[in-house]
C-alpha positions in Angstrom: 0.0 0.0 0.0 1.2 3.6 -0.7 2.1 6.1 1.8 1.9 10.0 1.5 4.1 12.0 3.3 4.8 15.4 3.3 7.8 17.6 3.7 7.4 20.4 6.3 8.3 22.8 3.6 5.5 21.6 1.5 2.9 21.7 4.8 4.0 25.0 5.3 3.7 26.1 1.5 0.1 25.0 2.0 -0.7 26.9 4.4 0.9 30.0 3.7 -0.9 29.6 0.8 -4.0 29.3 2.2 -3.3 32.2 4.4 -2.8 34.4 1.5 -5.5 33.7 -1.1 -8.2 33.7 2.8 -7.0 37.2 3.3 -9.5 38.1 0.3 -11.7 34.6 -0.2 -12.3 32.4 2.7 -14.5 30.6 0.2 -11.6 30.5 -2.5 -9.0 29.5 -0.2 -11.1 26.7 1.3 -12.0 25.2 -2.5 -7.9 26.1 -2.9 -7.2 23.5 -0.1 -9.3 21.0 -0.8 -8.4 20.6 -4.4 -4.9 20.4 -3.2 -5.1 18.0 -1.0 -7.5 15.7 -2.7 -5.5 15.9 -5.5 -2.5 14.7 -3.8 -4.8 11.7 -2.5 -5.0 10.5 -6.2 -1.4 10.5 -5.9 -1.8 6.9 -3.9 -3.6 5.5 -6.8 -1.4 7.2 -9.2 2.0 8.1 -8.7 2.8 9.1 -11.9 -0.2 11.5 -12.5 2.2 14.3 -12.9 4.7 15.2 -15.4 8.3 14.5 -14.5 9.8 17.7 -12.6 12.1 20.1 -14.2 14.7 18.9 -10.6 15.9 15.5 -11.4 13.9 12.6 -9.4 11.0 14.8 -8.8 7.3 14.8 -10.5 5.1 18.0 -10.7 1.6 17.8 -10.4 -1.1 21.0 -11.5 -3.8 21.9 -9.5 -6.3 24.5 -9.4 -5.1 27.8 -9.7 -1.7 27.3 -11.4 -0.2 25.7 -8.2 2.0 22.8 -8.7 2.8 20.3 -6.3 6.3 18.8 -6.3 6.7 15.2 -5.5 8.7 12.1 -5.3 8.0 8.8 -5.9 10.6 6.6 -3.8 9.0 3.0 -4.1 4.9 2.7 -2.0 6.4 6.2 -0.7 4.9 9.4 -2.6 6.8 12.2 -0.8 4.6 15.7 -1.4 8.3 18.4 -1.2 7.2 21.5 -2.2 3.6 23.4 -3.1 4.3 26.2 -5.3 2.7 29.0 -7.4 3.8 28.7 -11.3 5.1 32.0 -11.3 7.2 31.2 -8.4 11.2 30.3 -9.4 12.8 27.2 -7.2 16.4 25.9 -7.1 17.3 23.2 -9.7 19.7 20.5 -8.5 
């Protein structure tokens, strides 16, 4: 069975996130989290949903709202690393 994890960075992306877009929707930010998250939950049944990630070893995933989730896939382990906005750079490796 496959297990999600994820990184502290990536919890706190989320809800920094969240904080931002409920400073002018709570309703938005809500529908924001939720696609997220279940999103990530289809992650379980489908690891490779997402493209392969412009950082070697990693997979990115869109959501709603031009966010994309980075990921890794390390055998049943799906490890969610980052949640970022598209417009939003982050170090290659």
């Amino acid at each position: 069975m496959a297990e999600l994890q994820w990184s502290y960075l990536a919890r706190n992306d989320l809800l920094s996130i969240i904080d931002y877009v409920s400073n002018d929707n709570l309703d938005a930010a809500q529908h924001l989290k939720d696609d997220i998250e279940s999103k990530t939950l289809y992650l379980l049944k489908f690891p490779k949903m997402g493209k392969v990630g412009r950082v070697k070893g990693t997979r990115e995933l869109v959501t709603l709202a031009n966010y994309i989730v980075i990921y890794q896939v390390k055998g049943s382990l799906i490890k969610i690393l980052r949640i970022l906005h598209a417009a939003q750079q982050w170090p290659k490796k």
